[in-house]
GUDREN-22536 format. One record per residue (C-alpha): residue number from 1; z, y, x. Coordinates in pm, whole numbers, padded with zeros to 5 digits, always signed. Example, Ala and Ser with C-alpha at 12.3 -4.5 7.8 and 13.67 -1.06 7.14 Angstrom:
! residues 2
(node 1 (+00780 -00450 +01230))
(node 2 (+00714 -00106 +01367))
//
This chain:
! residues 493
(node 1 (-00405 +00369 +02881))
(node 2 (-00785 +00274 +03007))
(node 3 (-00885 +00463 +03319))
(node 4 (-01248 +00530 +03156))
(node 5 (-01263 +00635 +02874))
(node 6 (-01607 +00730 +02634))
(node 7 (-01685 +01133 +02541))
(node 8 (-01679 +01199 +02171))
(node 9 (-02032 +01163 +02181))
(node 10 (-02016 +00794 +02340))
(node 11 (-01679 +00698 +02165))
(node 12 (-01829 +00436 +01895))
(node 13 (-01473 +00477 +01712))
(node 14 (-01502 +00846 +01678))
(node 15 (-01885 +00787 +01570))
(node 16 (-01743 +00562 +01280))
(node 17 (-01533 +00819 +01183))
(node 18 (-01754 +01091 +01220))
(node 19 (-02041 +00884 +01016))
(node 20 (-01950 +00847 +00656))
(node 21 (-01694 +01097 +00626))
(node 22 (-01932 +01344 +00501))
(node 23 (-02021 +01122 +00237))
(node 24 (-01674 +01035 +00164))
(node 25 (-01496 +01185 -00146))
(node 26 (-01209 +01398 -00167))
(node 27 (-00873 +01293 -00324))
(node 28 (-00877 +01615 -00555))
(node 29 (-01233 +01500 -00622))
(node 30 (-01118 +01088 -00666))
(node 31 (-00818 +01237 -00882))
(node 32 (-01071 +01471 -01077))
(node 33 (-01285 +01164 -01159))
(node 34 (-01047 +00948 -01273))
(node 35 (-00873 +01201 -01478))
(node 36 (-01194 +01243 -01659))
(node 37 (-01241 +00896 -01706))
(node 38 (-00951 +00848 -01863))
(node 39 (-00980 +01154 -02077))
(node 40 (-01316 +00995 -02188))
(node 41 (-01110 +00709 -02268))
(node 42 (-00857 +00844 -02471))
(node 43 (-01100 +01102 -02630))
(node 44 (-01294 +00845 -02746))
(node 45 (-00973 +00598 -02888))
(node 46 (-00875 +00898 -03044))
(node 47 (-01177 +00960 -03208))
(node 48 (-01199 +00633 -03353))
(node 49 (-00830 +00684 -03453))
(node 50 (-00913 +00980 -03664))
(node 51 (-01244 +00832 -03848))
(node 52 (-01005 +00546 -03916))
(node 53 (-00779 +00805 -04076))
(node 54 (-01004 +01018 -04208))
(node 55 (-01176 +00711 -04413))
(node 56 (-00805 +00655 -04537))
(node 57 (-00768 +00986 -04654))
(node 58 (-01107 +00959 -04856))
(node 59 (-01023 +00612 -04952))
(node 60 (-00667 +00706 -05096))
(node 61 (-00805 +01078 -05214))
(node 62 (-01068 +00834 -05428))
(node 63 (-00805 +00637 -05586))
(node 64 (-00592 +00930 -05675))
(node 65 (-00908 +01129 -05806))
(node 66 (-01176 +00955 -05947))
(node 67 (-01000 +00551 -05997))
(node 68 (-00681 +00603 -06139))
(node 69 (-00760 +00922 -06355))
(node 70 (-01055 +00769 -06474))
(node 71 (-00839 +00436 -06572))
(node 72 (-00614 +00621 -06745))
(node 73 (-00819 +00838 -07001))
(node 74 (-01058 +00505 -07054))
(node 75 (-00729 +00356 -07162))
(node 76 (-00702 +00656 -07371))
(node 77 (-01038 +00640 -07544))
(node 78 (-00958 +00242 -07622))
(node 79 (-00672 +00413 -07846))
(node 80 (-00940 +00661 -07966))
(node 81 (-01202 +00429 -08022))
(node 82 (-00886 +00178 -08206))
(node 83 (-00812 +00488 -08473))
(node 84 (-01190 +00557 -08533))
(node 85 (-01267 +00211 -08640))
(node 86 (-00956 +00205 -08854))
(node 87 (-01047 +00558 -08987))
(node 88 (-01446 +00399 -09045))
(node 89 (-01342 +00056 -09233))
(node 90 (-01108 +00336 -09452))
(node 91 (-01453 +00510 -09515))
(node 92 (-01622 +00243 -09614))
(node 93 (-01349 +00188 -09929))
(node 94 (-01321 +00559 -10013))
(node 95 (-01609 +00722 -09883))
(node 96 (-01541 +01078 -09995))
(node 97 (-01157 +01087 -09868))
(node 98 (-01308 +01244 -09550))
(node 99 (-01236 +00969 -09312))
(node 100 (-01550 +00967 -09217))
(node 101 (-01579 +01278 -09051))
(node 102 (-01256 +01204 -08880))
(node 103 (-01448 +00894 -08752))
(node 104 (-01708 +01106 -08628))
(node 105 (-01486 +01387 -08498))
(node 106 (-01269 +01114 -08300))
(node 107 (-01599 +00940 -08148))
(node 108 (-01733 +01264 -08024))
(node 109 (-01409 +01369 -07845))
(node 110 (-01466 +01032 -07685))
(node 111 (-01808 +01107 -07558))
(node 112 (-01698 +01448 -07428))
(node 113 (-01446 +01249 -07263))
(node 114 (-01739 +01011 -07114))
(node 115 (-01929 +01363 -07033))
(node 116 (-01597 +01518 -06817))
(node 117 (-01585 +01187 -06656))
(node 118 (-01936 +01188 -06577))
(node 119 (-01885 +01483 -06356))
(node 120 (-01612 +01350 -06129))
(node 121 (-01846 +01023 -06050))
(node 122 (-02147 +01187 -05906))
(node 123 (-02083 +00969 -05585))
(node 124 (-02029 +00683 -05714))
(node 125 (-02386 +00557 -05876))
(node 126 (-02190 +00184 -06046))
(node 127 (-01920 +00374 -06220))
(node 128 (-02146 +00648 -06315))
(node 129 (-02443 +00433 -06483))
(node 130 (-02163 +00241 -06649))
(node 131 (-02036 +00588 -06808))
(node 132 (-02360 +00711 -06914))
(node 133 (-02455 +00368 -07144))
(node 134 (-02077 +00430 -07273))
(node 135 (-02143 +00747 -07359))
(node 136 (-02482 +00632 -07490))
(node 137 (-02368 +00414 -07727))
(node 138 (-02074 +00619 -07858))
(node 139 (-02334 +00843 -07979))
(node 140 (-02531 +00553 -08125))
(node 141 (-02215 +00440 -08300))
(node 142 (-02125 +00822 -08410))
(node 143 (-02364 +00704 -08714))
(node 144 (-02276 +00356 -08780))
(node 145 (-02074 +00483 -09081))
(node 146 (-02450 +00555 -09283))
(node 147 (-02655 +00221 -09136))
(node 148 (-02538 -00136 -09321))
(node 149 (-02262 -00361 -09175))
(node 150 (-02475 -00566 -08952))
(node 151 (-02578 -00297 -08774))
(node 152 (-02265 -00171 -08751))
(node 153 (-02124 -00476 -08614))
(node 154 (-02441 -00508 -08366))
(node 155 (-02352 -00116 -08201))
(node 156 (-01957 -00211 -08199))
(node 157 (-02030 -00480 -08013))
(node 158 (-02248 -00301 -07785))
(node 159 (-01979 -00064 -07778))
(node 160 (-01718 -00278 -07698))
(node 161 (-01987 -00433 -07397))
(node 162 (-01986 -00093 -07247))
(node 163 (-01601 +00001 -07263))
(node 164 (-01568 -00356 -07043))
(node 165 (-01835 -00275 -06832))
(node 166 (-01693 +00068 -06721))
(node 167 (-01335 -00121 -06701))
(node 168 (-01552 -00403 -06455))
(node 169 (-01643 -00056 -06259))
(node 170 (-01348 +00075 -06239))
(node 171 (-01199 -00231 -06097))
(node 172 (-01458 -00264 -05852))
(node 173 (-01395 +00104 -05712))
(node 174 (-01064 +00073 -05706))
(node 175 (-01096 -00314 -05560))
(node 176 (-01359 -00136 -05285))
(node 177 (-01166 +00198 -05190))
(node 178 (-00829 -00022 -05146))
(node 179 (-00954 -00323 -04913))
(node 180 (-01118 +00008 -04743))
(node 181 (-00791 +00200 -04689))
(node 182 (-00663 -00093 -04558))
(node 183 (-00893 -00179 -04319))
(node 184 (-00936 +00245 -04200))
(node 185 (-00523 +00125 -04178))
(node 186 (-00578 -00156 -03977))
(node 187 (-00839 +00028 -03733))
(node 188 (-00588 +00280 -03687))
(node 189 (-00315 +00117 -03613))
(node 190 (-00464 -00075 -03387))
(node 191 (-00668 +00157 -03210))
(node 192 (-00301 +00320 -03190))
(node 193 (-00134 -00001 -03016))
(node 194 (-00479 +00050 -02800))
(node 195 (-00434 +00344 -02701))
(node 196 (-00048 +00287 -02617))
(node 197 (-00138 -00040 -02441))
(node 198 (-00426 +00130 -02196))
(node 199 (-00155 +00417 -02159))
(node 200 (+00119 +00181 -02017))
(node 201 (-00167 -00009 -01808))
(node 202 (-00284 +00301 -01660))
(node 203 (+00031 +00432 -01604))
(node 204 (+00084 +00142 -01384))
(node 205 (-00208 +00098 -01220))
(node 206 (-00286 +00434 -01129))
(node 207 (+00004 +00510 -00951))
(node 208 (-00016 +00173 -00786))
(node 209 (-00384 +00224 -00694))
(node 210 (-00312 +00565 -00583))
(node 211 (-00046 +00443 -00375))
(node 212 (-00205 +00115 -00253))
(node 213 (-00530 +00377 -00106))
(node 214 (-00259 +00571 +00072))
(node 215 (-00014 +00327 +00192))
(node 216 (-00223 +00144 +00404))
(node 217 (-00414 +00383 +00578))
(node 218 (-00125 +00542 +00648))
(node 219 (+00048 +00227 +00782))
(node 220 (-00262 +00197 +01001))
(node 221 (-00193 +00588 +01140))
(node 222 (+00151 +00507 +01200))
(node 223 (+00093 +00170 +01365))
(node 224 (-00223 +00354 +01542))
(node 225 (+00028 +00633 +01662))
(node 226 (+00306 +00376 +01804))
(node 227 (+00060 +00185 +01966))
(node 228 (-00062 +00531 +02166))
(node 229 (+00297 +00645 +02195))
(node 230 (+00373 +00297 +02359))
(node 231 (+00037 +00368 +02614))
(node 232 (-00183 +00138 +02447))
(node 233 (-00539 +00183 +02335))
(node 234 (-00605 +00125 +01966))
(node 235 (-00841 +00172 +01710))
(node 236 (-00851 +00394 +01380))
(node 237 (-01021 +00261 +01116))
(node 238 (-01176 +00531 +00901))
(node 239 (-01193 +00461 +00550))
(node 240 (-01040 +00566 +00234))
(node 241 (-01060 +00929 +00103))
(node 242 (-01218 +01254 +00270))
(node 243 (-00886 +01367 +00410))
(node 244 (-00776 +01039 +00589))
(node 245 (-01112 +00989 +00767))
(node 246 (-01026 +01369 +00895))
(node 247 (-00715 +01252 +00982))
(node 248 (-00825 +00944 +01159))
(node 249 (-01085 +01172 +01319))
(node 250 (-00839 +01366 +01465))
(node 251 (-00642 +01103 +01583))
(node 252 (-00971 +00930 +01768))
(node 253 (-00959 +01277 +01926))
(node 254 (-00600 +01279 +02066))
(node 255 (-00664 +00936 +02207))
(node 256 (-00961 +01059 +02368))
(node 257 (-00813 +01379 +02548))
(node 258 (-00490 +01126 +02646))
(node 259 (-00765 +00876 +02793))
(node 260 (-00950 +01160 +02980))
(node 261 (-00603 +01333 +03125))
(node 262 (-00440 +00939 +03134))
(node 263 (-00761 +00899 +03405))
(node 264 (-00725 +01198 +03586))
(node 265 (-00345 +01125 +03616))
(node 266 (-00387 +00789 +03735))
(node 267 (-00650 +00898 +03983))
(node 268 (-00447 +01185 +04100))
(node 269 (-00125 +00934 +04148))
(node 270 (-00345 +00698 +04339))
(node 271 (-00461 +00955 +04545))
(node 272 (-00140 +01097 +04651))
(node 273 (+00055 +00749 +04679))
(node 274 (-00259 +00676 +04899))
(node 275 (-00169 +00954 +05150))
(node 276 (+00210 +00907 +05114))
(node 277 (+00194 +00490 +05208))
(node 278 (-00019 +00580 +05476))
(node 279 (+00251 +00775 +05708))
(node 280 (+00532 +00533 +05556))
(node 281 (+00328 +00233 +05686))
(node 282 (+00351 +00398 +06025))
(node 283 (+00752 +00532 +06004))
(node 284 (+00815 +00193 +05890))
(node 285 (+00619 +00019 +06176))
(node 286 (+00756 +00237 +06435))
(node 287 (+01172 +00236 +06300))
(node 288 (+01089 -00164 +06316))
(node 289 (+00946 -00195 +06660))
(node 290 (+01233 +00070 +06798))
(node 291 (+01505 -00165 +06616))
(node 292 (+01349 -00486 +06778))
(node 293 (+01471 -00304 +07094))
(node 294 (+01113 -00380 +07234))
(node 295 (+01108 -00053 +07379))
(node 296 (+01428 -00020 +07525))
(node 297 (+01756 -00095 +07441))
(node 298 (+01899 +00121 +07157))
(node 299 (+02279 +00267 +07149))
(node 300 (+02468 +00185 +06844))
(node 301 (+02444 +00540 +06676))
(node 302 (+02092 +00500 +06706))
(node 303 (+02075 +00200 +06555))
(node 304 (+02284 +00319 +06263))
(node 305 (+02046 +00590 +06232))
(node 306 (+01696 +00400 +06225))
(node 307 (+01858 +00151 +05996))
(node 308 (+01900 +00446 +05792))
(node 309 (+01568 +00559 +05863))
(node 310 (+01398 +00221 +05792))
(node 311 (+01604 +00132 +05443))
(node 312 (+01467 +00502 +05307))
(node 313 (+01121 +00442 +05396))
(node 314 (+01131 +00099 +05260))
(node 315 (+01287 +00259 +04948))
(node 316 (+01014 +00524 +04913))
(node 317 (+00758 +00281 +04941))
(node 318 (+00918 +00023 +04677))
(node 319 (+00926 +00370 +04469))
(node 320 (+00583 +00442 +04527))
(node 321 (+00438 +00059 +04456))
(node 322 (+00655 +00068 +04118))
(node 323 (+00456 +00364 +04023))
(node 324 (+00110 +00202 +04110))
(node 325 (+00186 -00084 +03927))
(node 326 (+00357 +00070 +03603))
(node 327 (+00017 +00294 +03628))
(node 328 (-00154 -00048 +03705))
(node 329 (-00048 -00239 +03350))
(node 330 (-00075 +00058 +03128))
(node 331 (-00438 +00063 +03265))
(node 332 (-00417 -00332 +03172))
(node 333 (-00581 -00314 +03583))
(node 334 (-00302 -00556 +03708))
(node 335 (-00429 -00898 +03787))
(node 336 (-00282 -01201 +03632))
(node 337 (-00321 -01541 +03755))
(node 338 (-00098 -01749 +03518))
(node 339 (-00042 -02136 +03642))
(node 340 (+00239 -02415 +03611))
(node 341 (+00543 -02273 +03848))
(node 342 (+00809 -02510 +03908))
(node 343 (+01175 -02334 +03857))
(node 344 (+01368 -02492 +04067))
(node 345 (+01150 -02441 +04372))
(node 346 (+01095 -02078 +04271))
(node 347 (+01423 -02023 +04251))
(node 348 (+01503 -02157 +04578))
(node 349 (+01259 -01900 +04684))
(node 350 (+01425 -01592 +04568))
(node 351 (+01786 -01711 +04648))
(node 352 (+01622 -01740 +05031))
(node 353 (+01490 -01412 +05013))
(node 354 (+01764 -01185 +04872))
(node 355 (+02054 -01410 +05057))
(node 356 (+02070 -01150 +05317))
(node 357 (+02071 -00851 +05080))
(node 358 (+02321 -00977 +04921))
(node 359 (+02563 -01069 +05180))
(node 360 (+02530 -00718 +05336))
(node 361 (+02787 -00668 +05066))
(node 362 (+02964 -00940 +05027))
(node 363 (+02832 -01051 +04692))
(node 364 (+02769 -01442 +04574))
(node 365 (+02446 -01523 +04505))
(node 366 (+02406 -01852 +04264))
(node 367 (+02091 -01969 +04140))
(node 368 (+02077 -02305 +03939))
(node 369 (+01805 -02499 +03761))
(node 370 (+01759 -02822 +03618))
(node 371 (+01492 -02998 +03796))
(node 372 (+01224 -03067 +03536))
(node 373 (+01175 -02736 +03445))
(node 374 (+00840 -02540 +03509))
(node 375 (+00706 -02205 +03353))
(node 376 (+00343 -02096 +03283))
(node 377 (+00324 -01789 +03459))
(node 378 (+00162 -01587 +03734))
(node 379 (+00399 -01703 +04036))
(node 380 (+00359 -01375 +04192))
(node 381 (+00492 -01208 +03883))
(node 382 (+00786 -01446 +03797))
(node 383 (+00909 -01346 +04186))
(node 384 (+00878 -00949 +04117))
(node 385 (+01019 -00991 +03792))
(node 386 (+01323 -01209 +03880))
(node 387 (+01332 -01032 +04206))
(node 388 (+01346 -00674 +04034))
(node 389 (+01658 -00805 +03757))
(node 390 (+01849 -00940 +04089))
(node 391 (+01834 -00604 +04300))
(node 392 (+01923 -00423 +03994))
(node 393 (+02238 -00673 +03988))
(node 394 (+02306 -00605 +04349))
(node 395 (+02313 -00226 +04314))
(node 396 (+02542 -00214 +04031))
(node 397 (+02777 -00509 +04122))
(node 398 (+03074 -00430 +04340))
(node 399 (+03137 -00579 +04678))
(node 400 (+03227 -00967 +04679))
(node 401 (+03112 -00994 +04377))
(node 402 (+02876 -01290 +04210))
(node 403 (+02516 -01253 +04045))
(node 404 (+02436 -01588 +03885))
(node 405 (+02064 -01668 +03800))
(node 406 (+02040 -01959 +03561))
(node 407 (+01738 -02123 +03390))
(node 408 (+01729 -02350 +03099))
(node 409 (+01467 -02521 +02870))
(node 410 (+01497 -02351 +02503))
(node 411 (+01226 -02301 +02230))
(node 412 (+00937 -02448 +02447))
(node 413 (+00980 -02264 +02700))
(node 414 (+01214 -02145 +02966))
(node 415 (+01487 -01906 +02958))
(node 416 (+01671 -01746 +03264))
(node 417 (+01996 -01573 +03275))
(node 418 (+02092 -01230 +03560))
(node 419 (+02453 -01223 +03529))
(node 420 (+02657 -00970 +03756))
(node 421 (+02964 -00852 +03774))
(node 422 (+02864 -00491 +03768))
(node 423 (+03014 -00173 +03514))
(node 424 (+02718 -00284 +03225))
(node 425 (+02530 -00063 +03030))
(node 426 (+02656 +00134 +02736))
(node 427 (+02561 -00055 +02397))
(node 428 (+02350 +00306 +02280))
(node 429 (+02145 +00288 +02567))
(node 430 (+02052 -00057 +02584))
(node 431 (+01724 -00046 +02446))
(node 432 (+01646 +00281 +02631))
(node 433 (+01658 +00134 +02961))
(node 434 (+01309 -00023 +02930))
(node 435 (+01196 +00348 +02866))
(node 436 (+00964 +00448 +03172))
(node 437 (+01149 +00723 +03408))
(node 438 (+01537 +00689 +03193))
(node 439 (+01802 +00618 +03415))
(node 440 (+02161 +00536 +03282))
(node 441 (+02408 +00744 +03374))
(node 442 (+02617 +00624 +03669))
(node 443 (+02882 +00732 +03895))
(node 444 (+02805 +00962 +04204))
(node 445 (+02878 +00641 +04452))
(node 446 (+02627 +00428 +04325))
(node 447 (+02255 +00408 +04383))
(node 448 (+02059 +00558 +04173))
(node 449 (+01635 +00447 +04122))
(node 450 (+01296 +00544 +03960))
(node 451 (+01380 +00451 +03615))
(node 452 (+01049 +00212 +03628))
(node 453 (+01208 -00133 +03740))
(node 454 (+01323 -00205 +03417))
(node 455 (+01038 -00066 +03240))
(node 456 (+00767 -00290 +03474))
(node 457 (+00992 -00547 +03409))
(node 458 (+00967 -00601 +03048))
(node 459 (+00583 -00526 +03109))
(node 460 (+00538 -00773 +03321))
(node 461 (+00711 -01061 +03109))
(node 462 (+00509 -00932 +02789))
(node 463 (+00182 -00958 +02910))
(node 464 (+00255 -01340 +02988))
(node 465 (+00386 -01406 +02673))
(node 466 (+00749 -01377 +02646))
(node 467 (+01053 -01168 +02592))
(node 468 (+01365 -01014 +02801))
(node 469 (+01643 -00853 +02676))
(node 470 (+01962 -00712 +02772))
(node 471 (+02361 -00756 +02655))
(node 472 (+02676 -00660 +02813))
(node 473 (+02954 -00984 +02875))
(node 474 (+03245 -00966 +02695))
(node 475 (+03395 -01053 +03040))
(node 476 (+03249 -00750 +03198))
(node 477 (+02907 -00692 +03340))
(node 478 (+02526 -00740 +03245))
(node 479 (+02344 -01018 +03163))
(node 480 (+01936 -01001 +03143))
(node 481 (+01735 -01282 +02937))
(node 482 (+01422 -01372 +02984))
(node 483 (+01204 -01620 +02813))
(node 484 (+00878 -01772 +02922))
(node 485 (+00652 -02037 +02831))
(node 486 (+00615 -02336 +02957))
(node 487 (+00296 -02515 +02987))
(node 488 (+00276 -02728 +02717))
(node 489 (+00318 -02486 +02491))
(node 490 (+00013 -02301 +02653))
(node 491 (-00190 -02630 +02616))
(node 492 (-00199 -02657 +02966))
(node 493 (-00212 -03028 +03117))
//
């Protein structure tokens, strides 16, 4: 993590995320919204939906009331008004037989027909001005026995007008209320298929909405919390709902308190590895100039014993610069100066400079290259990096036997290959050993480390833009990949 690091007042990312939170709604509030929404919705579908029935009731209730009751006594009173006539053209031949009066009876039953009827139609102003000349001119016609045959013809016929017109009416309601019920039908149903339709749609998209504003803030946490679990800075957007800019709040908080103690650590392991290389420097100076013999001859058990002497120091302060510069690259403080590097030639370098570890115990070392192959990378870097796989493979290999360091062009770049001879690592810990501080376990004969070669390592190959990883031989032993760029892929000349 960065040595400095902003207070909460300074930190711009905890300012973002302190800023429109308070304006930010809740999800109980965001669900309470939308729930009323959609009740609005539906209410108002529904709503529709029952005027649409309602008008069908009223629409079939008029046909069942008033338009075929109505149909059915006028039919009725045709019969009526049939006999009368009959019972009037009798009068007319024997005009003291009484038919007559049975003319007269029969035409006033009709017009207290017309007067019941009159009553049901109070809503409907057609039907009912239709009724009332009916029942006007059945009374005019009551008397057309006494008046001469023209003008009993003339009122029949007016008669007759007025039984059609109430039939015209009557059609005309029931033509009306029926295309009516149909269309209240129509409305309804598919204000129904509406409302099923925006049901279905909101079912989907409201779970998917509600789960698309979740999802991806959350991925952003979790990516955000990797990211600080691996030692790396990031940033927390805050957006989305109330709760998740608290959240993300809270997490700008966490990485602030890591930056602050981060900083203090760092400083504190500077300070101390400081005063520790300070008196190594001078053991190591001094166990060198005694074994030079510069100052006198030295027995051979006290030779043995500042060789001992000189390879711990020398260990401590190989421990000691691993922890500056693991300290170095999580601070992103550790300079880089990529460039083209020839492999053969650098190579040829580190087979010169570990030859002599090596052969201390025996081992082979073998390092081949074709000779058109160069890297982009920081030749400083490329020498720690190939220099910390092949002391790894000198530790754990046995006596006399070979570490091979290959290098090949693959995938625009170059890849090299650490093979030993050693025990290998088991397959469950394999991705574990780039873990800062873990150490596989190993027998009680064989040296054991920091736990931070491996881990600077893979550090130092990922910030220049490749990839290492590690697999057992199905011969025995390790092997360690590693895969770099070379400079045309860069874009380099």
């Amino acid at each position: 993590m960065a040595v400095e690091v902003l207070s909460m007042e300074e930190n711009p990312a905890t300012n973002r995320a302190h800023g429109p939170s308070s304006h930010a709604v809740s999800i109980p509030r965001r669900v309470l919204l939308v729930s009323g929404l959609i009740l609005l919705l539906v209410g108002g579908v529904v709503f529709y939906a029952v005027r649409a029935v309602h008008t069908l009731g009223e629409s079939t209730q008029t046909l069942l009331r008033v338009g075929l009751p109505i149909q059915e006594r006028l039919l009725r009173m045709e019969d009526t008004q049939r006999q009368a006539e009959f019972f009037l053209s009798i009068a007319s031949v024997l005009p003291h037989a009484g038919y007559e009066k049975a003319f007269r009876t029969m035409v006033n039953q009709e017009q207290a027909e017309v007067i019941t009827l009159q009553q049901r139609t109070a809503h409907y102003p057609e039907l009912r001005a239709a009724l009332t000349a009916l029942q006007q001119n059945l009374a005019a016609y009551a008397s057309a026995a006494s008046v001469d045959p023209a003008l009993r013809e003339q009122r029949k016929a007016s008669l007759q007008a007025s039984f059609q017109a109430v039939k015209t009416a009557i059609t005309a309601l029931l033509t009306h209320q029926g295309q009516q019920a149909a269309r209240a039908r129509d409305q309804a149903i598919d204000l129904l298929y509406g409302l099923i339709f925006a049901t279905a749609c909101l079912g989907i998209f409201i779970p998917w909405r509600v789960a698309a504003a979740l999802t991806r803030p959350l991925k952003a946490f979790r990516q955000a919390l990797e990211e600080i679990g691996a030692g790396r800075l990031t940033t927390v957007a805050a957006e989305g709902p109330a709760e998740l800019r608290e959240l993300a709040r809270g997490i700008e908080n966490m990485q602030a308190r890591l930056q602050e103690e981060e900083r203090l650590r760092h400083e504190f392991l500077s300070q101390v590895s400081h005063e520790l290389k300070t008196p190594l420097a001078s053991a190591r100076s001094g166990s060198e100039l005694l074994l030079s013999e510069r100052l006198g001859p030295l027995l051979p058990r006290q030779r043995e014993v500042l060789e001992i002497i000189a390879r711990q120091v020398q260990e401590l302060y190989a421990a000691i610069q691993e922890m500056l510069d693991m300290h170095a690259l999580q601070a992103r403080a550790l300079d880089f100066s990529p460039q083209e590097v020839a492999v053969p030639a650098a190579l040829a370098g580190l087979c010169q400079r570990l030859l002599p570890l090596t052969q201390k115990k025996g081992q082979d070392l073998q390092c081949r290259s074709a000779e058109d192959l160069s890297v982009f990378a920081d030749p400083q870097r490329l020498r720690q990096i190939l220099s910390n796989l092949v002391s790894n493979a000198h530790k754990y290999s046995p006596a006399g036997g070979k570490i091979r360091v290959t290098a090949e062009a693959r995938e625009q770049g170059v890849e090299f290959r650490v093979e030993d001879d050693g025990p290998g690592i088991p397959p469950a810990l394999l991705e574990r050993v780039f873990d800062r501080f873990f150490q596989v376990p190993v027998g009680s004969g064989l040296p054991r480390g920091t736990g931070l070669g491996l881990a600077i390592t893979r550090e130092l190959v990922t910030a220049q833009g490749g990839w290492i990883k590690l697999g057992n031989r199905p011969e025995g032993g390790l092997c360690a990949e590693i895969w770099l760029p070379s400079p045309a892929a860069k874009g380099t000349p």
